[in-house]
Structure formats: structure tokens, C-alpha cells
C-alpha positions in Angstrom: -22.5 43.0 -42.2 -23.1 46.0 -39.5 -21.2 49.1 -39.7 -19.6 48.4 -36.3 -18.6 45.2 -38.1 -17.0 46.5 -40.5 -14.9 49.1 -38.8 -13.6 45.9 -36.4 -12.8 44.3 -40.1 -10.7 47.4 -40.9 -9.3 48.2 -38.1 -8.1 44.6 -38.0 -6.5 44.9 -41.4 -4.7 47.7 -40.0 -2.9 46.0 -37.2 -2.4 43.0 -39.1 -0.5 45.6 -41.6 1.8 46.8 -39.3 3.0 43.4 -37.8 0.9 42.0 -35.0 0.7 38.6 -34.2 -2.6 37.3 -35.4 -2.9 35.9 -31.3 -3.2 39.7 -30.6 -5.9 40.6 -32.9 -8.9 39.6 -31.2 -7.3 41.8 -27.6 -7.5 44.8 -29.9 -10.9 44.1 -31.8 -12.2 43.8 -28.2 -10.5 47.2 -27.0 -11.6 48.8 -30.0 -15.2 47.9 -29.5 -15.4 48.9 -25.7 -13.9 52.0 -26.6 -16.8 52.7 -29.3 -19.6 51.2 -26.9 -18.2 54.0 -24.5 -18.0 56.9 -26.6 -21.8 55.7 -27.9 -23.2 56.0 -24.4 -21.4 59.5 -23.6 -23.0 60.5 -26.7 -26.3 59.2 -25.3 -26.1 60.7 -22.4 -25.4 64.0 -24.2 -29.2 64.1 -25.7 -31.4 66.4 -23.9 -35.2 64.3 -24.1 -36.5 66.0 -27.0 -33.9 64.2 -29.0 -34.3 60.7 -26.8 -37.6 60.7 -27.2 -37.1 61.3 -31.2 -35.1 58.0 -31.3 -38.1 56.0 -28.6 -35.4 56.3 -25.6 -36.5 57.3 -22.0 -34.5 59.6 -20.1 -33.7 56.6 -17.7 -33.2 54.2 -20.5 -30.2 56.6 -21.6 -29.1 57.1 -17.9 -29.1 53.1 -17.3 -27.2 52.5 -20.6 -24.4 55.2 -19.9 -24.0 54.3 -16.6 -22.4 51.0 -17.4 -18.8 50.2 -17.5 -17.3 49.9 -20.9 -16.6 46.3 -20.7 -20.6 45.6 -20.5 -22.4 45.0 -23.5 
């Protein structure tokens, strides 16, 4: 199971917790993981290209990926 996996799996426990409707769940497991894909490619963006290139990511590989709307995968 992938970290990002298992913070949807908590973060689902919470909502169910505090008395959503299980129909709901999947809305926020979806809002929650755009939100996280979004903050991940500011943070990309963020690196200056000694980092980048530390990780094997071009300059405009991290430009492409943090230029796309949240909703993309």
C-alpha cells in the first residue's frame, strides 16, 4: 500500500467518524488527492535544477507537470 494510499485510508476514517454518508466518501477521497497532486507540483516547481536534476527531472519536465490543472493526473 503507497503512502498516498494510506493517507486517502485515513483521512477516510476520519470523515466516516464524524458522520458522512458513505455516498460522500469517494467526493472527498478525490478532493483530497487533487489537493495533494497540487501542492506536489508547487513543490516541484519550487526546485531550482540542481535539485531536479538530483531526483532525474528536467527543468521542463517539472514546468510541464506543474503547469497542469489539479484535476489532471
Amino acid at each position: 500500500m503507497t503512502t498516498q494510499t494510506k493517507q486517502l485510508n485515513l483521512q477516510a476514517s476520519n470523515i466516516r467518524s464524524i458522520g458522512f454518508k458513505p455516498r460522500l466518501l469517494p467526493v472527498f477521497q478525490w478532493l483530497y488527492a487533487a489537493y495533494e497532486r497540487q501542492r506536489q507540483r508547487q513543490a516541484l516547481l519550487k526546485l531550482d535544477d540542481r535539485l531536479l536534476s538530483d531526483i532525474g527531472v528536467s527543468r521542463a519536465d517539472a514546468d510541464n507537470e506543474g503547469s497542469k490543472p489539479f484535476w489532471k493526473e
